[in-house]
C-alpha positions in Angstrom: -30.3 4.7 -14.0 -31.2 4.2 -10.1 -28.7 2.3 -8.5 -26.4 2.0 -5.3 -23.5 4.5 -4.9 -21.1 5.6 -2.0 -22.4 9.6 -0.3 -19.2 11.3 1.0 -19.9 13.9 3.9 -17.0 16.6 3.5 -17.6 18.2 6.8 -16.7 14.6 8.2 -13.9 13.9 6.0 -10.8 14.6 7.7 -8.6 13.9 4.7 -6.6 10.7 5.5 -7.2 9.5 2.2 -7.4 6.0 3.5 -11.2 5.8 1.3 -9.0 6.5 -1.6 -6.6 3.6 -0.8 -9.1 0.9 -0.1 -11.2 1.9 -3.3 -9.4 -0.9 -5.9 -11.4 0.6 -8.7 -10.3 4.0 -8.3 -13.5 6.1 -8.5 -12.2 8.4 -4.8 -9.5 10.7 -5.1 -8.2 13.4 -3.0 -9.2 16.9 -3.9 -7.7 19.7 -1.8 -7.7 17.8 1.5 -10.9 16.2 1.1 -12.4 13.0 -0.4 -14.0 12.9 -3.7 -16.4 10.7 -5.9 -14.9 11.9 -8.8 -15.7 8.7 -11.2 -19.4 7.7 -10.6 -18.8 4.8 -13.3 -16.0 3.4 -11.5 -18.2 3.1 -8.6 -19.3 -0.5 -8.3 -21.3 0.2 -5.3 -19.8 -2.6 -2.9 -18.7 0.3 -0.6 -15.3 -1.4 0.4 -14.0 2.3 1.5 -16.8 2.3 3.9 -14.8 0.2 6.6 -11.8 2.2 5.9 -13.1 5.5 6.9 -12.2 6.1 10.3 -14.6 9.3 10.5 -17.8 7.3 9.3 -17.8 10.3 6.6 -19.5 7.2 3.6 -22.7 5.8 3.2 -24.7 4.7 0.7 -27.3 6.2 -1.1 -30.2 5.5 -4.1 -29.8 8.1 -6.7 -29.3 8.7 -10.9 -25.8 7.8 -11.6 -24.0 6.1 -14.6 -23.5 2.2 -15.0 -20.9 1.2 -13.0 -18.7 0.4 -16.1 -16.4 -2.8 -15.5 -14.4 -2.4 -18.8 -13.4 1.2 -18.4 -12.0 0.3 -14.4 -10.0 -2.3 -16.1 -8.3 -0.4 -18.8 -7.2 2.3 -16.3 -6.0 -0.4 -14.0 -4.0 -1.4 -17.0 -2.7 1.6 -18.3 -1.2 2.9 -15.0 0.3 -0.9 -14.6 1.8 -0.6 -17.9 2.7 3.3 -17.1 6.7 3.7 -17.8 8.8 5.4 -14.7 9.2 8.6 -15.0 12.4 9.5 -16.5 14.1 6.2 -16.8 15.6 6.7 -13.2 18.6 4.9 -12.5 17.4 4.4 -9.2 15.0 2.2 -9.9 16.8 -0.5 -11.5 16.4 -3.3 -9.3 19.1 -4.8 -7.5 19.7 -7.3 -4.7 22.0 -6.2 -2.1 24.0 -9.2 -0.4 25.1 -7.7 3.0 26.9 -10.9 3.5 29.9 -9.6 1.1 29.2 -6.0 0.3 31.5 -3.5 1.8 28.5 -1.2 2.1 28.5 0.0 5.2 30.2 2.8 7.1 32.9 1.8 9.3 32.4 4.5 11.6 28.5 4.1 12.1 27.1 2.6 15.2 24.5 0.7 13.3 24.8 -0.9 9.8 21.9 -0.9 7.2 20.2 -4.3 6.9 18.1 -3.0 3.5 18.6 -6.4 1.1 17.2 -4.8 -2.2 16.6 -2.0 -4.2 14.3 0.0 -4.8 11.9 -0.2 -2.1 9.3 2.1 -3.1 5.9 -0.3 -3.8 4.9 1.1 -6.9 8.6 1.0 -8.2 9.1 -2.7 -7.2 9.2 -5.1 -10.0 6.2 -7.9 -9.0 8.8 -10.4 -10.7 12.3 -9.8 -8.9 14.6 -12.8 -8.1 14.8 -11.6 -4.2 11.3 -12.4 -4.0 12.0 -16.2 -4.0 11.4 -17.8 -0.7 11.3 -14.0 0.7 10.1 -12.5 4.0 8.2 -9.7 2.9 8.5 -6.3 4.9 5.4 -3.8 4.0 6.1 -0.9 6.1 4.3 2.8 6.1 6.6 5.5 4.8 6.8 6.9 8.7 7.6 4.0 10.6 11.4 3.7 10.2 11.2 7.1 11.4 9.6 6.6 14.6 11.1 3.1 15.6 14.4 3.8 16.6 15.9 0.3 16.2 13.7 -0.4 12.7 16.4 -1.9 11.1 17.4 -4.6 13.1 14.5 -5.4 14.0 12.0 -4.9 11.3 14.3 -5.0 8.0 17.4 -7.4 8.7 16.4 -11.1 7.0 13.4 -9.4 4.8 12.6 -7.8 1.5 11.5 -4.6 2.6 8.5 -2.5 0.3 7.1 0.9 2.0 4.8 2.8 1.2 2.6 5.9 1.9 -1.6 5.0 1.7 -2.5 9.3 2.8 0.3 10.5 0.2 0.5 7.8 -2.6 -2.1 7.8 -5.7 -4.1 4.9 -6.2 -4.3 1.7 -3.9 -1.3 -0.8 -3.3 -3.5 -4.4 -3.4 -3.4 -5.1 -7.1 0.5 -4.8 -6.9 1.0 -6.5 -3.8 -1.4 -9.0 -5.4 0.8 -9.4 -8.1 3.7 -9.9 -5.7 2.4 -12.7 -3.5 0.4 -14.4 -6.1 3.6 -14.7 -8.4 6.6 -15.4 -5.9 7.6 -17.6 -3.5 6.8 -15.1 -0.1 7.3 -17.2 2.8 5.7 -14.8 6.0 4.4 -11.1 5.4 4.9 -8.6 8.2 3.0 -5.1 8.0 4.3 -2.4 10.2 1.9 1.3 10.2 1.7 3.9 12.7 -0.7 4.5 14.9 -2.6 7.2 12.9 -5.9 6.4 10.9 -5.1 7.1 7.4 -2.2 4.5 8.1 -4.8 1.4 8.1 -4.8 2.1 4.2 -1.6 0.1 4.3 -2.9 -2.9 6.3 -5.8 -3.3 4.4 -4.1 -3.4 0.9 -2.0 -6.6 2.6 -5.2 -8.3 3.8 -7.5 -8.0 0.3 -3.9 -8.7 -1.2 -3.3 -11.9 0.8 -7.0 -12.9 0.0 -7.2 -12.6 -3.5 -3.8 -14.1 -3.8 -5.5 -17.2 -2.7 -2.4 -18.3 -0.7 -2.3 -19.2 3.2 0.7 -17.1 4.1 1.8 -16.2 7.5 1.3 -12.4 8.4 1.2 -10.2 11.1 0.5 -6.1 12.0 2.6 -4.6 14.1 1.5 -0.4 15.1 4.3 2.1 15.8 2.9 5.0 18.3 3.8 8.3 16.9 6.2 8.6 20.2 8.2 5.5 19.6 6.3 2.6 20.9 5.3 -0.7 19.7 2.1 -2.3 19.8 1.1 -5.5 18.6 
């Protein structure tokens, strides 16, 4: 059939992978550096990865393609949710930390961890965990606790912290983080990326997240610079 699909111009792809991240459906995946349509028929031809792609490397075009196929998107949706974790990792049993009467921290440090759960990984999180009630939610880029020197009292200490990376990760984070405010009691969301393109992947999982979540919550961006700086 003739219908609407999303063009992806290699030579302007510059690999952030942040089409990849804002395609819910999961029809673009990374392919040795560079974006690629690799599931026409998950393609619903709404071209939400068009406003995430910082190089202007999608359009749309008119041309034979398969049906975009609604029931097939959902089933792999639901087999990766339903995916086990690989191994049966202790470390990602979930756990609350209570810093309040843990002796967890090293005497002999200068600064103490303010981390409140475990794990923090967002595709490791449970969507359902007790620390989510009444919680300040943290969604942070992989990279940012890295270049913010003072990240944990400042960014971590009083909130529930989930990171993530939108260039290095598979898939997109919005139907979990859907899951997440939709289900629990979040009281404020703060997002904190750096600076760098690919990095919006990140902020715009929390926006379509908020929005399909259907709550009015609280949220704000906050950018890191890649030398240390905030900007807001």
């Amino acid at each position: 059939m003739i219908r609407k699909i999303i063009k992806i111009n290699e030579e302007k792809c510059n690999g952030c992978g942040a089409c990849a991240a804002a395609c819910h459906e999961g029809a673009i995946e990374m392919v040795d550096g560079k974006a690629k349509l690799t599931r026409e028929d998950y393609c619903d031809g709404l071209g939400d990865c068009l406003p995430a792609c910082p190089t202007n490397a999608i359009t749309f075009e008119e041309r034979e393609a398969p049906a975009y196929d609604e029931g097939a998107v959902q089933a792999a949706k639901e087999k990766k949710a339903a995916a086990p974790l690989p191994c049966g990792c202790p470390g990602t049993q979930s756990k609350a930390i209570n810093r309040d009467t843990c002796d967890c921290g090293n005497a002999s440090a200068p600064v103490s961890s303010q981390l409140r759960q475990w794990p923090v990984q967002i595709k490791l999180v449970p969507v359902n965990a007790p620390y989510f009630k009444g919680a300040n939610l943290l969604v942070a880029a992989d990279c940012t606790a890295y270049a913010y020197g003072n990240f944990h009292n400042e960014f971590i200490r009083n909130r529930i912290t989930l990171i993530g990376c939108p260039k290095l990760d598979e898939g997109d984070y919005t139907d979990k983080l859907t899951s997440i405010i939709k289900g629990n009691d979040i009281k404020s969301v703060t997002v904190i990326r750096m600076e760098v393109p690919c990095c919006g992947g990140i902020e715009n999982a929390v926006k379509r997240a908020l929005m399909a979540s259907g709550k009015f919550i609280p949220w704000r961006v906050v950018t890191v610079t890649t030398d240390g700086r905030l900007v807001e």
